[in-house]
C-alpha positions in Angstrom: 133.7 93.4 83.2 135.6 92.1 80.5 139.3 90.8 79.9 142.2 93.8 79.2 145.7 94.0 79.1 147.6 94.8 82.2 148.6 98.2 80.1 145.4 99.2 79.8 145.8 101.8 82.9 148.7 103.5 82.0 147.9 103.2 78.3 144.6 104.7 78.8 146.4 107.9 81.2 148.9 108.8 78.5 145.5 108.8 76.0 144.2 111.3 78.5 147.5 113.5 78.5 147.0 113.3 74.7 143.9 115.1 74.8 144.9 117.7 77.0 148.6 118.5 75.9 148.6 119.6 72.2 146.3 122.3 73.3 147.6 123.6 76.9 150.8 124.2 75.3 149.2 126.5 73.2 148.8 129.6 75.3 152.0 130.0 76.1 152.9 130.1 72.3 150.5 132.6 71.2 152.5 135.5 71.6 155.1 133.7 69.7 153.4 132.1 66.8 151.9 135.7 66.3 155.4 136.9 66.0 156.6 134.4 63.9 153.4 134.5 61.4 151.8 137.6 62.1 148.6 136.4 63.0 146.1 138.7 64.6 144.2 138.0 68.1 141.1 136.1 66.0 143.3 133.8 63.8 145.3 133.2 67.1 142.3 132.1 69.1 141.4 129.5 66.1 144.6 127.5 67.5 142.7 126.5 70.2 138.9 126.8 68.4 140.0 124.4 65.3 140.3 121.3 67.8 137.2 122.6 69.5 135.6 122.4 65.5 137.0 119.2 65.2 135.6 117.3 68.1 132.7 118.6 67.6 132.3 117.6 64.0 133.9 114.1 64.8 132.6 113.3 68.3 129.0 111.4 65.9 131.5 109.5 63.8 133.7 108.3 66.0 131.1 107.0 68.4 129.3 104.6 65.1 133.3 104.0 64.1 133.8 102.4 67.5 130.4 100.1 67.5 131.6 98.3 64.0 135.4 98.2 64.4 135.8 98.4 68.3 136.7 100.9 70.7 140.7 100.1 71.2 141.2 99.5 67.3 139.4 103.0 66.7 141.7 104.2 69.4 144.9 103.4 67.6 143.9 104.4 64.8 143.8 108.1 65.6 146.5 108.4 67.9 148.7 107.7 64.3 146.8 111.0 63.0 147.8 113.0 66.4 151.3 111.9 66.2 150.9 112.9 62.3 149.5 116.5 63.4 151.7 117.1 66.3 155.1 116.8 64.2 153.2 118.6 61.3 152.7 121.7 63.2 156.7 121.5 63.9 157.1 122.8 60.1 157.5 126.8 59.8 154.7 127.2 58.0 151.0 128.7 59.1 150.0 126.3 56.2 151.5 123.1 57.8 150.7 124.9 61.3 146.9 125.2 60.6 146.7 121.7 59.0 148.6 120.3 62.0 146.3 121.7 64.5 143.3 120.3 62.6 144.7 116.3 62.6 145.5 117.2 66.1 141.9 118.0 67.0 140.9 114.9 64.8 143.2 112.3 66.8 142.3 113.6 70.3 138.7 113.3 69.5 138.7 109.3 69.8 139.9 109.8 72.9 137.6 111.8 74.3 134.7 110.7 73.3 135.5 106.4 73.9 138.4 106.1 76.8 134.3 106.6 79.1 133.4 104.0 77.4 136.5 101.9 78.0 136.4 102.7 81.8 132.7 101.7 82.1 133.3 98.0 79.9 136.9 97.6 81.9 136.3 98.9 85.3 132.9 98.6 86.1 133.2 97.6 89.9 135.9 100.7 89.9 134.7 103.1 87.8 135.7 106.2 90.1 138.7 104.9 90.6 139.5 104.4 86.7 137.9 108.2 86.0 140.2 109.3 88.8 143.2 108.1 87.0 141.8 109.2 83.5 141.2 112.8 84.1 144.1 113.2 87.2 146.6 112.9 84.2 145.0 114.9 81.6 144.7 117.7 84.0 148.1 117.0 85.8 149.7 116.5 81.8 148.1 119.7 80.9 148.8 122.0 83.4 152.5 120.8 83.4 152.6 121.8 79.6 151.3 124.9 79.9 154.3 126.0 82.6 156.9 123.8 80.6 156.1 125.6 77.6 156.3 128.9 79.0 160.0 128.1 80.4 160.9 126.0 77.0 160.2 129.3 74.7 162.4 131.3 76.3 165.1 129.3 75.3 164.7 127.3 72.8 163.0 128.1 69.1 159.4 127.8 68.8 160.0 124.4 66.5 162.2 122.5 69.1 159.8 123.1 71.5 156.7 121.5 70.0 158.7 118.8 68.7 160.1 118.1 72.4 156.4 118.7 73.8 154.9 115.9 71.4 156.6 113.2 72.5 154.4 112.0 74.4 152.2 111.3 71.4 155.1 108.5 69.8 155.1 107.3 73.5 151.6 107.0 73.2 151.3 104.6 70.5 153.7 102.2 71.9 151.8 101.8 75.4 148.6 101.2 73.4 149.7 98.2 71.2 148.8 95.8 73.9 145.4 96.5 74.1 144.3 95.9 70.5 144.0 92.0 70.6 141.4 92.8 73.8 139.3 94.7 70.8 135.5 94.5 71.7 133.0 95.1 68.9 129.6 95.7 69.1 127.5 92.4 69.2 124.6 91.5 66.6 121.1 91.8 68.1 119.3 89.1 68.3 116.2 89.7 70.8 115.9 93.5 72.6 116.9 91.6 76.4 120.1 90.9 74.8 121.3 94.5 74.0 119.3 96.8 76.4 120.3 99.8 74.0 118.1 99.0 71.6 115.2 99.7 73.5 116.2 103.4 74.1 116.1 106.5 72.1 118.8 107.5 70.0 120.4 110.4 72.5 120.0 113.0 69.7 116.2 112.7 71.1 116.1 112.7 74.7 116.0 116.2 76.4 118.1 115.1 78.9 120.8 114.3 76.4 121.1 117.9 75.3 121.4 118.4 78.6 124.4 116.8 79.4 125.6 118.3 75.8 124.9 121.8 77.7 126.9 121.3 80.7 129.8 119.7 78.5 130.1 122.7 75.7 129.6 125.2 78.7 132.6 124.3 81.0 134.8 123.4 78.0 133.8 126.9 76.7 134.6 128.6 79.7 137.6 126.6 80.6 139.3 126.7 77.1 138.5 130.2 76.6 140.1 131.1 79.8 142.5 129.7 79.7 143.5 130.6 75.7 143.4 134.1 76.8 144.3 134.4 80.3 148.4 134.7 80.2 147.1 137.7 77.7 144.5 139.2 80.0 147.5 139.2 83.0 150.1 140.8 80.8 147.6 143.1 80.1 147.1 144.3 83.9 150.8 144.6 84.5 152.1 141.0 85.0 155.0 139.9 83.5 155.0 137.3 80.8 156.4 134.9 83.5 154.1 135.7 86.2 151.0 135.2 83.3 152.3 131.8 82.4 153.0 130.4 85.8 149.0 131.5 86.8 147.6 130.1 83.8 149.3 126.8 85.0 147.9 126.8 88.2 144.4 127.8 86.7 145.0 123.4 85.8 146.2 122.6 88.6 143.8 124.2 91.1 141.4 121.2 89.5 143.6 118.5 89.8 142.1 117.5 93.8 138.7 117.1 92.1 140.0 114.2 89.9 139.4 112.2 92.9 136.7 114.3 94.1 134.3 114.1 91.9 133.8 110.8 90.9 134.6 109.6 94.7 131.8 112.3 95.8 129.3 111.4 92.8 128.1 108.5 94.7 127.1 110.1 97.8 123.8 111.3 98.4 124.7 115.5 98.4 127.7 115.0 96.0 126.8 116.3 92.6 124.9 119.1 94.5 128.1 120.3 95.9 130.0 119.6 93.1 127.6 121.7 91.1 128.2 124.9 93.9 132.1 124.5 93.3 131.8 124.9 89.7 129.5 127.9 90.3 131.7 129.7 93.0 134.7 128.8 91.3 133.8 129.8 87.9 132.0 133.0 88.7 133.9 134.1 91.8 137.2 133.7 90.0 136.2 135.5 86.7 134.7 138.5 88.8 137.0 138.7 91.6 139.8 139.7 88.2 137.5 142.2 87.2 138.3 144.3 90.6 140.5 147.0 91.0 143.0 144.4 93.2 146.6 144.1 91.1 148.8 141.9 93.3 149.9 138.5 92.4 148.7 137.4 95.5 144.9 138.0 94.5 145.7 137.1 90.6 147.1 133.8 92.0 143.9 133.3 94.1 141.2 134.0 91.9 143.1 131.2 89.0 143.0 128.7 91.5 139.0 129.0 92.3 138.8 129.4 89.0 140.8 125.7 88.3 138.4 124.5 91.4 135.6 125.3 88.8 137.3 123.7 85.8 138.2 120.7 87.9 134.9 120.1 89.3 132.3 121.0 86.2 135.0 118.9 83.8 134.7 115.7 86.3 131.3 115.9 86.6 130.9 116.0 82.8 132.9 112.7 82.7 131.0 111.0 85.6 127.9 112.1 83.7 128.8 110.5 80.9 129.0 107.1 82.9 126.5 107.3 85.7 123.5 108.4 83.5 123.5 105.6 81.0 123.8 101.3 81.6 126.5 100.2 79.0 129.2 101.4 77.5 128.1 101.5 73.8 125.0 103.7 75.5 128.5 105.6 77.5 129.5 106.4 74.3 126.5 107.4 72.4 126.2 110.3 74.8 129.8 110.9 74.7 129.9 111.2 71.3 126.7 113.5 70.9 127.3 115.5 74.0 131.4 116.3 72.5 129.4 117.1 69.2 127.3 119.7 70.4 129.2 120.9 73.2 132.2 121.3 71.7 130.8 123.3 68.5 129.0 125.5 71.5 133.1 125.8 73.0 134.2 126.8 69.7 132.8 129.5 69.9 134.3 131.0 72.8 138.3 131.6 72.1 137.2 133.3 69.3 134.3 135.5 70.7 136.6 136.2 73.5 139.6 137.4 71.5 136.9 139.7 68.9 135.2 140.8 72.4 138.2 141.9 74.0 139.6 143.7 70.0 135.8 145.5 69.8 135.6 147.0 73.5 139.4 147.0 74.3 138.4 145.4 78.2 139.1 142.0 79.2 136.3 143.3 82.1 133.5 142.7 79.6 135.3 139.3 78.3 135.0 138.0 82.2 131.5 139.2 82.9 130.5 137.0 79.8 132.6 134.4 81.0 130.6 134.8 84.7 127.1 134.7 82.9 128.3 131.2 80.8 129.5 129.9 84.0 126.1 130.5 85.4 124.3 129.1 82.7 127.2 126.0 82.9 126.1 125.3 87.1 122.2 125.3 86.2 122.2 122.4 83.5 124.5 120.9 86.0 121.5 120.9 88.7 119.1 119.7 86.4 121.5 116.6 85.2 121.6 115.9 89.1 117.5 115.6 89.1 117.4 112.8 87.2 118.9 108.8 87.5 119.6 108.8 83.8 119.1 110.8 80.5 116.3 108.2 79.4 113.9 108.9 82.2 
């Protein structure tokens, strides 16, 4: 384990928030940035897809950035370019709101794909502890947005509000400061022993690699498309706009327990198993259980809970997958970086296909039977990851 700053815990939580934030508020603004720039369902969805695009385009680069200049300096560096997005999608403009959302996409992407890699060179002995902390406040951040939001728009205009709601990305680049003289770049090779890495694969060629990339792009997919469309869905089956909001929120906050959970649970002998079975039930139960003739918020409140016990659980497990099947953290962030490539251009697709889905057959019914069948799909790659010790058996 190597030397960090004492910020390096908080620091490294308000990252998280970062990557969750700029697009949980999002859902709640639809209906509003529709309104104020007339943009149909499809274009509405690419709010939330563009990041998806982004990450997966820059998840690659990122990874080879962070092996020549260092995984805090790399950091930094696009945390200016999310602060840069966030106030640019302030402007009234769909120009300016487009353009925002894609340096958005671009500076959470660093984060995603290295703040594994930070926890497995900074906390090794305490690695489910330090995942805990890292995903507790990007799912705690993000749900809070998401019902924030929905109260902010009703009384304030659409500008004030994401101005108010980013913040946390100024914050952000304050708290990180400290950590750039504990920079760590990648060492030169001088015999194999010395940097075990070299012996392996690239990840791009192990089986197992685009397995993890499967079980990554499927919950995001299923989460993000969810939840982009999900106040819409309610609204749709006689909730108010209120009611929608506050059950979208607590789609994020059913999956806060598993924070703890699931990297706590990983390292006992039936714990990815069952983890694997809450993602399932959660993810499939929820999704069908809406599709039922049942309209009380009472059952509507229900099913977005199990539904957040499947996000919780299959995001976790992505994370702790990340760090449990490799031995280093450059290795950590290899399969970061090439599972958030792939998986997140498979995730792209779904906001999208959900919205054209929904405009084609007029039923949000069909929209969460395909989101029951991904979910399936999501909780078998999940028990093939558990099979094995690492991706380079």
């Amino acid at each position: 384990m190597q030397k960090h700053s004492r910020f390096l815990t908080i620091s490294m939580m308000l990252v998280a928030a970062n990557m969750r934030l700029p697009i949980t508020i999002m859902p709640s603004l639809i209906q509003s940035f529709k309104q104020n720039f007339n943009l149909p369902n499809s274009l509405a969805g690419m709010l939330t897809t563009i990041p998806l695009l982004t990450f997966a385009v820059m998840s690659p680069i990122i990874a080879k950035l962070a092996r020549r200049f260092g995984n805090e300096h790399v950091i930094y560096a696009f945390l200016i370019i999310l602060a840069i997005g966030s106030y640019l999608r302030v402007i009234p403009s769909s120009a300016a709101l487009l353009a925002g959302t894609l340096l958005v996409g671009v500076g959470i992407d660093a984060g995603n794909v290295l703040i594994p890699a930070v926890i497995k060179d900074n906390f090794f002995s305490k690695i489910s502890v330090a995942t805990s902390e890292y995903t507790l406040s990007m799912l705690f951040i993000g749900a809070l947005g998401t019902g924030i939001t929905g109260i902010l728009i009703k009384k304030y205009p659409l500008a004030i509000v994401m101005g108010l709601l980013s913040v946390i990305s100024l914050i952000n680049l304050v708290t990180w400061v400290p950590n750039l003289k504990y920079n760590v770049r990648e060492k030169a090779v001088t015999t194999p022993a010395e940097n075990k890495q070299f012996l392996h694969k690239s990840v791009w060629k192990l089986p197992l690699g685009w397995v993890a990339a499967a079980f990554f792009g499927l919950q995001a997919l299923v989460y993000y498309s969810l939840l982009t469309w999900m106040p819409s869905l309610l609204i749709s089956q006689g909730y108010s706009s209120v009611q929608a909001n506050n059950m979208a929120t607590l789609l994020q906050l059913g999956g806060l327990p598993f924070a703890y959970l699931v990297p706590t649970l990983a390292l006992k002998k039936h714990g990815v198993a069952s983890m694997v079975a809450v993602t399932f039930v959660g993810f499939v139960g929820g999704t069908l259980g809406l599709t039922l003739p049942i309209h009380a918020v009472f059952w509507a409140t229900l099913m977005n809970l199990l539904m957040g016990f499947g996000a919780g659980a299959s995001f976790n497990l992505a994370v702790v997958f990340f760090t449990t099947k490799t031995t280093n953290g450059f290795e950590t962030a290899d399969l970061s970086g090439m599972a958030q490539s792939a998986g997140y251009l498979l995730a792209a697709v779904g906001p999208v296909l959900f919205g054209y889905l929904n405009n084609l057959v007029h039923s949000w019914t069909i929209v969460l039977l395909v989101a029951a069948i991904f979910a399936t799909l999501l909780a078998l790659s999940g028990v093939v990851m558990n099979q094995h010790k690492n991706i380079y058996e």
